[in-house]
C-alpha positions in Angstrom: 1.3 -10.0 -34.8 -2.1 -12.5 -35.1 -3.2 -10.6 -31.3 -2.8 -7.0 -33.1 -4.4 -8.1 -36.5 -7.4 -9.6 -34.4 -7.8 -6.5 -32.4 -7.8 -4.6 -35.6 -10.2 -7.1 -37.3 -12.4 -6.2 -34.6 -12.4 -2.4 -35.6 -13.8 -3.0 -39.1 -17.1 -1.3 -40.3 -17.0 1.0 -36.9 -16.9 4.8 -37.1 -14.4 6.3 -34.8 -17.1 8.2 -33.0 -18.5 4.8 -32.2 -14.9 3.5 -31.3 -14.6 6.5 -28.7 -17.9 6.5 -27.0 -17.3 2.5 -26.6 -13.9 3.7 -25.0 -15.1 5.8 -22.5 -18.0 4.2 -21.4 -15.8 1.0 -20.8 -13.5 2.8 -18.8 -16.4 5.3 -16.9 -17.9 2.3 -15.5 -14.6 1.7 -13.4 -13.4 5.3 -13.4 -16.6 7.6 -12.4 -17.2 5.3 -9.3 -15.6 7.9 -6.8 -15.3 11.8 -7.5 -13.2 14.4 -4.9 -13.6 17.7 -4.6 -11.5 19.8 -2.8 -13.3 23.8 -2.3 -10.4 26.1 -2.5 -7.9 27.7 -5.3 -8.0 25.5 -8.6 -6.3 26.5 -11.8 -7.8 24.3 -14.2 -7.4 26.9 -17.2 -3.4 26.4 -16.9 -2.2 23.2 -18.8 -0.5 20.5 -16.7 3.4 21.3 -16.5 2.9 25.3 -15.8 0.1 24.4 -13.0 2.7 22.0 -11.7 5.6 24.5 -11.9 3.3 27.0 -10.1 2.3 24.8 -7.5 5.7 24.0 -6.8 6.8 27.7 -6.2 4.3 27.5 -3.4 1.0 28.3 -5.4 -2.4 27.1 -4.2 -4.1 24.7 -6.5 -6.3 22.2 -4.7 -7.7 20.7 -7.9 -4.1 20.1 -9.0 -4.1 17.4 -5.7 -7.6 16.4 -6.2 -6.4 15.5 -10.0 -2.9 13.9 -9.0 -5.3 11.1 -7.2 -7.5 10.7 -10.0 -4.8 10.2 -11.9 -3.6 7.2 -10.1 -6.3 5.5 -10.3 -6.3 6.3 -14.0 -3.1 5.1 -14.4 -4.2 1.9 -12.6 -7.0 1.5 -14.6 -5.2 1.8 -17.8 -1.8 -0.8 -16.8 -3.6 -3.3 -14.5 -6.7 -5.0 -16.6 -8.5 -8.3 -15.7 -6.7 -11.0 -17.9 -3.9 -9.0 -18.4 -0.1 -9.0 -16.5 -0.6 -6.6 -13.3 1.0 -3.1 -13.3 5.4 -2.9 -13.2 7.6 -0.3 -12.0 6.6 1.4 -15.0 3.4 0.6 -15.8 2.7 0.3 -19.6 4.6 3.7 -20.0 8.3 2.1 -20.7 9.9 3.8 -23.4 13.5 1.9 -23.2 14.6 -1.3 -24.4 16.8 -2.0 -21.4 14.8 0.2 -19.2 15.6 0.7 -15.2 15.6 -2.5 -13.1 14.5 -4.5 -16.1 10.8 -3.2 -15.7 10.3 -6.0 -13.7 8.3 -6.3 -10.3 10.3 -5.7 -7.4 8.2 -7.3 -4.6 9.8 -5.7 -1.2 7.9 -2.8 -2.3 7.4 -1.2 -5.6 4.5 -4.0 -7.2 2.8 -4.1 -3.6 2.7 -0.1 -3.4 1.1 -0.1 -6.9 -1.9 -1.6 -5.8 -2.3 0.1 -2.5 -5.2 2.1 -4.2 -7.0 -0.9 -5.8 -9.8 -1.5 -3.1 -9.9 1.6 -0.9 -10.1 3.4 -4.6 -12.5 1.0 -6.0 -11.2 -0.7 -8.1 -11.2 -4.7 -6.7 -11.5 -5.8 -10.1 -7.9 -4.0 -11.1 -6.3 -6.5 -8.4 -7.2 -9.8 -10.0 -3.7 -9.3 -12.5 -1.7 -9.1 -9.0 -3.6 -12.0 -7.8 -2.6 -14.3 -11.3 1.0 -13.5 -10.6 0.5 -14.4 -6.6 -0.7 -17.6 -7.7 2.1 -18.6 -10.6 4.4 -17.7 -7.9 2.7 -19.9 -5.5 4.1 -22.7 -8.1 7.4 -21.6 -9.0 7.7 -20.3 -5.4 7.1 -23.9 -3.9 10.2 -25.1 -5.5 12.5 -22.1 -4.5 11.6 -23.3 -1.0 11.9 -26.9 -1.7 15.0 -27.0 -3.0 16.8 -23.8 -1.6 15.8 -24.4 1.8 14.0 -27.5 2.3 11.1 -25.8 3.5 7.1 -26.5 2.9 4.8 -23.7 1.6 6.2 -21.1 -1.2 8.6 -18.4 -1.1 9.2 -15.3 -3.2 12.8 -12.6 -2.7 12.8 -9.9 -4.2 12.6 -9.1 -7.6 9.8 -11.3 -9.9 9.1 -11.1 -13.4 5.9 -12.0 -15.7 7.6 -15.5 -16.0 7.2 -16.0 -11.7 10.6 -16.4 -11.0 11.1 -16.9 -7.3 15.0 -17.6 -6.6 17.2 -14.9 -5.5 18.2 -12.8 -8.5 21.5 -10.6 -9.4 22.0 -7.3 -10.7 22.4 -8.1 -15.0 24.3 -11.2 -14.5 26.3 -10.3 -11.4 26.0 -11.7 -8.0 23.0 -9.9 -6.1 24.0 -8.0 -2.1 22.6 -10.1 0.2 20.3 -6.9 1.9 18.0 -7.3 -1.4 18.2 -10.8 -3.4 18.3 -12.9 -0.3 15.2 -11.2 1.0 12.7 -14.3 1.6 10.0 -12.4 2.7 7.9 -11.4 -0.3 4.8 -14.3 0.0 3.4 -12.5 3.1 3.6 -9.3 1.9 1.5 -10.4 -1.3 -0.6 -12.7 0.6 -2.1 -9.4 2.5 -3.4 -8.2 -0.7 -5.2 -11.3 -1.1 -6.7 -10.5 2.7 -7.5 -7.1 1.7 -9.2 -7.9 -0.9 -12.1 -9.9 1.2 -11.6 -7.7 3.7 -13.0 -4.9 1.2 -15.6 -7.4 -0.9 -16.7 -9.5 1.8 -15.9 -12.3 -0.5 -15.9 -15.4 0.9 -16.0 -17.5 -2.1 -12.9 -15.3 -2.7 -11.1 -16.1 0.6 -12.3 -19.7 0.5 -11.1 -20.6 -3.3 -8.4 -18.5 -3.9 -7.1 -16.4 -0.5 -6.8 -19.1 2.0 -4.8 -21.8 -0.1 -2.0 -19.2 -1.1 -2.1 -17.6 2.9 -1.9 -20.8 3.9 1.0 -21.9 1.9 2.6 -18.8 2.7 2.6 -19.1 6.3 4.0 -23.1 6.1 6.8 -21.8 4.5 7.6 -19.0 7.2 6.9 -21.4 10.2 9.4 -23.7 8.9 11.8 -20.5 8.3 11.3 -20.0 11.8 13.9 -21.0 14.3 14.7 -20.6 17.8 16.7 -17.6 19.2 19.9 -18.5 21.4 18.5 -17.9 24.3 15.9 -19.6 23.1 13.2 -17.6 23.8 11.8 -16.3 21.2 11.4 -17.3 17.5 13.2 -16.0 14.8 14.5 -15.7 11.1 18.1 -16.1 10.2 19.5 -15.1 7.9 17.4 -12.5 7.7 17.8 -8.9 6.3 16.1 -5.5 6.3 15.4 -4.8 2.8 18.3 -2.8 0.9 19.8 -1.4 4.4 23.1 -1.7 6.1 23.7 -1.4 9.5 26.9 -0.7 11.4 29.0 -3.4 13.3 32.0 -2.9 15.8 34.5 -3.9 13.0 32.7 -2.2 9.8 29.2 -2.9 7.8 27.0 -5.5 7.8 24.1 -6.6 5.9 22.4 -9.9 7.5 21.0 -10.5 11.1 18.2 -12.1 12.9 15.2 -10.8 12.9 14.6 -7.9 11.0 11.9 -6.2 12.3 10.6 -6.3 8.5 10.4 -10.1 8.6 8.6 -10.6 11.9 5.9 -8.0 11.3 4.9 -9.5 7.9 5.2 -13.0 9.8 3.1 -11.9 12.8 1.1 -10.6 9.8 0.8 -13.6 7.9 -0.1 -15.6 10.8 -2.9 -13.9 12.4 -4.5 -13.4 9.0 -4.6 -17.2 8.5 -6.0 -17.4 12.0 -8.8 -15.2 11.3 -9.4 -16.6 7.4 -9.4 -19.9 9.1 -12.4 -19.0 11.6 -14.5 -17.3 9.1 -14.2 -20.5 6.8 -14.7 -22.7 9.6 -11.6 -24.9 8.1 -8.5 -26.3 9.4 -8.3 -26.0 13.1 -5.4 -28.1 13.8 -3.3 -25.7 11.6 -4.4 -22.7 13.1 -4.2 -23.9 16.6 -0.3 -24.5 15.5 0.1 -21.1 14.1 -1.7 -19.8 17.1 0.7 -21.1 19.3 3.7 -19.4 17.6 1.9 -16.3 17.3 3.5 -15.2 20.8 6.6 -16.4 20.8 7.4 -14.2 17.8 10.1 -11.7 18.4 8.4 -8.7 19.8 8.9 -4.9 18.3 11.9 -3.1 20.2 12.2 0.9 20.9 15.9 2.1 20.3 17.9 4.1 22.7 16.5 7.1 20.9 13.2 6.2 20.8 12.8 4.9 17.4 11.8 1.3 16.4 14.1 -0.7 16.0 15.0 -2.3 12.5 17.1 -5.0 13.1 16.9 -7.0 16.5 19.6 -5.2 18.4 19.8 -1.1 18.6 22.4 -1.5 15.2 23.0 2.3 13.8 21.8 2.4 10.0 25.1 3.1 7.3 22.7 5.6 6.0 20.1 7.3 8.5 18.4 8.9 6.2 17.5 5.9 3.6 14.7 5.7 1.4 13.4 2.4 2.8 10.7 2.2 5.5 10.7 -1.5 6.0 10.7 -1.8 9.6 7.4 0.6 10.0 5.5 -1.6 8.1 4.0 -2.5 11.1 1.9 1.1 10.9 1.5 1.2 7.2 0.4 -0.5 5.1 0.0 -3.5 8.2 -2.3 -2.6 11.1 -0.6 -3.8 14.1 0.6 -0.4 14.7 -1.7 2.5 15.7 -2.3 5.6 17.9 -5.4 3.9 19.8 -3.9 0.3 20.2 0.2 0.3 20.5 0.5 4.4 21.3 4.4 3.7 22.6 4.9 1.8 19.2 3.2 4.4 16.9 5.3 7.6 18.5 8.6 4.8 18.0 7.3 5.1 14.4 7.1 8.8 14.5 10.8 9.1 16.1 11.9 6.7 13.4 10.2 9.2 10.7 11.6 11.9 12.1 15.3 10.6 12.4 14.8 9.4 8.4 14.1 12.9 7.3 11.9 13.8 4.4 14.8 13.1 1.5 14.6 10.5 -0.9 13.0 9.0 -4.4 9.4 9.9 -5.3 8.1 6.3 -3.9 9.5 7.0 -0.4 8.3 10.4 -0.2 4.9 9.0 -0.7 4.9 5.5 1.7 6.0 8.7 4.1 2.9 10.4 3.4 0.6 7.1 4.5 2.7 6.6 7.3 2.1 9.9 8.5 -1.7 9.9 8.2 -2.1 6.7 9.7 0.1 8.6 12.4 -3.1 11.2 11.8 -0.3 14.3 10.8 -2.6 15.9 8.3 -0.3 18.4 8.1 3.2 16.8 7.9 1.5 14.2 5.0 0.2 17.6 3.6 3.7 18.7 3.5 5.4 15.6 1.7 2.4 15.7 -1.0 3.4 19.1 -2.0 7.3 17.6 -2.0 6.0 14.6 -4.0 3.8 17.5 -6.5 7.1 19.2 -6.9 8.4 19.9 -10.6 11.4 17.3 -11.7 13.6 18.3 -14.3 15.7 15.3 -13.7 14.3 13.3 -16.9 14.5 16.0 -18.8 18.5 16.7 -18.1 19.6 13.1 -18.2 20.5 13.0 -14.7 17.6 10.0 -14.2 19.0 7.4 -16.5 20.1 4.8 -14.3 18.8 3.1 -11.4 21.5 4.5 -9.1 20.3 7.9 -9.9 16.7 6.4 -7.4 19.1 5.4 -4.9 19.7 9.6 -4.6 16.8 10.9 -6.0 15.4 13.8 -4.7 12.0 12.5 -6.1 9.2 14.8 -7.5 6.9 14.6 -10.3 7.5 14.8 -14.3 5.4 17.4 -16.6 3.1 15.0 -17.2 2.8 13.5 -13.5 4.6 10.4 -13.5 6.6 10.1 -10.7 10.1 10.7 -10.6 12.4 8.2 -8.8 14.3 9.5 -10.3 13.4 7.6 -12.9 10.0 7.3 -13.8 8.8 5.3 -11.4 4.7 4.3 -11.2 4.8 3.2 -7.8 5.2 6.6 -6.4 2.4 7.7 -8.1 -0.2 5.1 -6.7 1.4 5.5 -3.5 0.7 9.4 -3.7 -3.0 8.6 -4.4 -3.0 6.4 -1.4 -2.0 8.6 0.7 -4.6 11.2 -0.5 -6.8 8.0 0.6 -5.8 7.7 4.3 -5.8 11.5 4.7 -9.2 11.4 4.0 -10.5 8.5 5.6 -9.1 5.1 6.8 -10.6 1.9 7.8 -8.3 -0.3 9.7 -9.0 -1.9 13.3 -12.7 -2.2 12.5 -13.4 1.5 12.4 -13.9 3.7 9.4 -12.3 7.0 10.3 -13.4 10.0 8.7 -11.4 12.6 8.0 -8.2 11.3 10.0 -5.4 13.6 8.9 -7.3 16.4 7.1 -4.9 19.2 6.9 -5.7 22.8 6.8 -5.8 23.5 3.5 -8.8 21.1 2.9 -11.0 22.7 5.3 -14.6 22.1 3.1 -15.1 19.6 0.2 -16.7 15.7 -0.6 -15.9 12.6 -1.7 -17.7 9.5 -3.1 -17.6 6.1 -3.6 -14.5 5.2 -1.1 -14.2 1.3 0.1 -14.0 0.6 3.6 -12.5 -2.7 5.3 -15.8 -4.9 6.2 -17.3 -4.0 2.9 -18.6 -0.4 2.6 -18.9 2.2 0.6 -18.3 5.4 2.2 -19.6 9.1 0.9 -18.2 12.7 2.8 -19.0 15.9 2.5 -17.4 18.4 5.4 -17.0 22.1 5.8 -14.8 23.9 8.4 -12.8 20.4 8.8 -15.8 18.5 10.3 -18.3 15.9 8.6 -21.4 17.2 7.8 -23.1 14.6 5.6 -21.7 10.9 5.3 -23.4 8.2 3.4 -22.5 4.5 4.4 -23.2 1.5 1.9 -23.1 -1.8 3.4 -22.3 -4.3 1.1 -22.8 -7.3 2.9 -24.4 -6.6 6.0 -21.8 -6.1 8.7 -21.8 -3.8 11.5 -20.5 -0.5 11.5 -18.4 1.4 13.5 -17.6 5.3 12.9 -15.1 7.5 13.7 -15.0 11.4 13.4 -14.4 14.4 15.2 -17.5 16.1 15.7 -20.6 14.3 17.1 -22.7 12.6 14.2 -26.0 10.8 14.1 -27.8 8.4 12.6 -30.9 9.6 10.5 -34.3 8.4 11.7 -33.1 7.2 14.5 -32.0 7.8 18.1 -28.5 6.2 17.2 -26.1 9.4 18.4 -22.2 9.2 18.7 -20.7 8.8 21.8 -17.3 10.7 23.2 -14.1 8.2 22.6 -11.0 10.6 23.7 -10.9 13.6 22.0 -13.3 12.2 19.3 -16.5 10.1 19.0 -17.7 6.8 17.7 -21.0 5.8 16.4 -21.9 1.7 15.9 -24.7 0.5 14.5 -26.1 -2.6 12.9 -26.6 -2.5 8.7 -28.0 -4.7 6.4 -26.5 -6.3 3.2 -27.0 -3.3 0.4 -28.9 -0.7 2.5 -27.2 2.5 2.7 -27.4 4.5 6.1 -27.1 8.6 6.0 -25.5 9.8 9.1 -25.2 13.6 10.0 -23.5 16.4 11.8 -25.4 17.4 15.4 
């Protein structure tokens, strides 16, 4: 093609010693910007699939973990380049003409999971493909809801493609299940990695140009999805469905309620991140004083008879308890609403609902269960699903992964060459993985940056640099013995900080100490825009 023969052109009269070095320094500028190291057993001398086949028999290899989250942010870097079509369910890696699920972006979670690691991993500038597609959706989106549903704002279901399709879609021709294609959910869920992203930047040329408009939008179309309950006291969505899940009725199986706990999180979501955009731009007050006055008459969360939270809006039992989507904790991760500190009833509902799920399921599952765990701060139990996730798949190999309904089983794991295995290959369980190494080591939510919230036992002594933190930092840790001895704090644009650990820390040349806050302690201070503070152990 003229694009190949140009890119060739461009190679012409360069040694390849020349080519490389250009190579690697274009892709060390994004890549060397964090580093991990994790003291303990490494095997570095073994190559790739024996290490992995060791570790899976129970063997010790720290550096094999500390490797499986470079490499997602490798694999990031490599599929998901500005000016380019953001990352699919397979990355650039697809080796079939017909390959699973068309290779497309399926947006109730695989293409949002993929760039879970783009700002906390640093690497903002990976999102701006995922941010292209929001905004061609935006267009194609705002006739889906114009003309399906005579509604303002945009829409997105389930499944999108690099042409921005919008409209429910079926399976290679056929009619689609209702519990996936007429999912309507999927612009709030992409508008919060628009939020993210300022949240991480502190851009507010960002938020004000691009962000807002599309949030906005967004949430226009879900307040006119909204309608009152029949007892009218709360608003709703109907139909609505929890993605890809079937509940039981007195006469058989169903697949469409009211109020999926799924769609009133992300609009809850949607709505209060408006609100807040809104104040910091200083913009539309008569549309956030209308959003602001739905915001509580959303239908709440609800806790089960056993303790679990709820999915759908009445106690319905799940066809399949132990199925591979999470879609009602979204609320814990990756939302915010949920937490230990704020909701502590709703975060143990979370926890029952983990624990009823079980830890089966496809490579992608195994590793949203790893986040949700650590924002649940179960180093250990997230510990335990990484090694499940690390754990050698033959399945590609035998055949047994060739169709999508082999996911729908899998048993999940990773290939020889760590790609994640659905089974099939599936990317999004490999950026998900490196995630969840992310919130084991530190998380950022509700104004705070934790440190070291769900560090499990085997990590007891090691560093990392170069994290992103929500309200624009950059965050460096070293610890030993499980406790933070040295962290570094960059403030990008001059907000304050609040910290979070579990040993007592203070703020060098200063009197600035950490205070007790339960069984852990917080230290706030004020920073300025592209100072960095050095805070130590006491």
């Amino acid at each position: 093609s003229l694009l190949s023969e140009g890119y060739i052109n461009k190679t012409i009269g360069k040694q390849y010693d020349q080519l490389k070095k250009t190579h690697i320094d274009a892709f060390q500028k994004y890549y060397s910007r964090v580093a991990l190291n994790i003291e303990g057993e490494k095997h570095p001398e073994l190559p790739t699939n024996e290490r992995l086949a060791a570790y899976s028999k129970g063997g010790k290899d720290v550096g094999l973990e500390a490797l499986y989250f470079q490499f997602g942010r490798y694999l990031l870097l490599s599929s998901s380049r500005q000016g380019g079509q953001p990352a699919n369910l397979q990355g650039i890696w697809n080796a079939s003409i017909r390959p699973p699920w068309s290779s497309n972006y399926t947006t109730n979670i695989n293409v949002e999971m993929n760039y879970w690691i783009a700002e906390a991993c640093n690497l903002s500038e990976l999102h701006e493909p995922l941010f292209s597609l929001i905004k061609n959706l935006s267009i194609t989106g705002a006739q889906t809801a114009k003309n399906y549903y005579q509604a303002k704002g945009w829409c997105v279901h389930h499944n999108t493609d690099i042409w921005a399709t919008s409209n429910p879609v079926g399976d290679f021709g056929r009619l689609g299940d209702a519990k996936w294609a007429n999912w309507t959910m999927s612009a709030p869920w992409l508008c919060q990695h628009l939020w993210e992203h300022y949240q991480f930047t502190g851009d507010k040329d960002f938020l004000k140009n691009t962000a807002y408009p599309l949030m906005k939008s967004a949430a226009q179309f879900c307040s006119d999805w909204l309608i009152l309950s029949p007892d009218g006291k709360y608003l709703v969505t109907s139909p609505s469905v929890s993605p890809e899940n079937v509940f039981k009725t007195e006469s058989g199986f169903a697949e469409v309620s009211m109020a999926s706990t799924m769609d009133m999180t992300l609009i809850r979501e949607i709505f209060t991140n408006v609100i807040s955009a809104s104040n910091v731009l200083g913009i539309d007050n008569q549309f956030r004083s209308e959003l602001s006055s739905k915001l509580p008459k959303l239908f709440p969360f609800q806790i089960g008879k056993n303790g679990d939270l709820q999915e759908w809006f009445q106690d319905f039992e799940a066809k399949d308890p132990k199925h591979r989507h999470l879609s009602h904790l979204y609320g814990l991760y990756p939302g915010n609403e949920i937490s230990l500190s704020t909701t502590p009833q709703l975060a143990q509902a979370c926890k029952k609902s983990l624990d009823l799920r079980g830890d089966e399921g496809a490579g992608w599952s195994k590793a949203w269960k790893i986040n949700l765990h650590a924002r649940l701060l179960d180093g250990e139990k997230s510990y335990q699903l990484l090694r499940q996730l690390l754990t050698y798949s033959k399945d590609y190999d035998s055949g047994s992964a060739s169709s999508p309904e082999a996911a729908s089983i899998g048993s999940g794991g990773t290939y020889p060459n760590l790609f994640c295995a659905g089974p099939p290959f599936q990317i999004d369980g490999n950026f998900g993985g490196a995630a969840g190494i992310t919130e084991m080591l530190f998380q950022s939510q509700n104004d705070e940056i934790h440190i070291l919230p769900a560090i499990p036992n085997a990590w007891g002594s090691g560093s990392y640099s170069g994290l992103k933190a929500r309200n624009a930092f950059e965050v460096s840790v070293s610890w030993k013995n499980h406790n933070a001895q040295l962290v570094k704090i960059k403030s990008i644009v001059g907000n304050k900080c609040t910290l979070r650990s579990s040993n007592k820390l203070f703020l060098k040349d200063t009197n600035q100490f950490s205070v007790p806050s339960g069984k852990e302690f917080v230290l706030v201070f004020e920073t300025q825009s592209g100072n960095e503070y050095t805070i130590i152990s006491k």
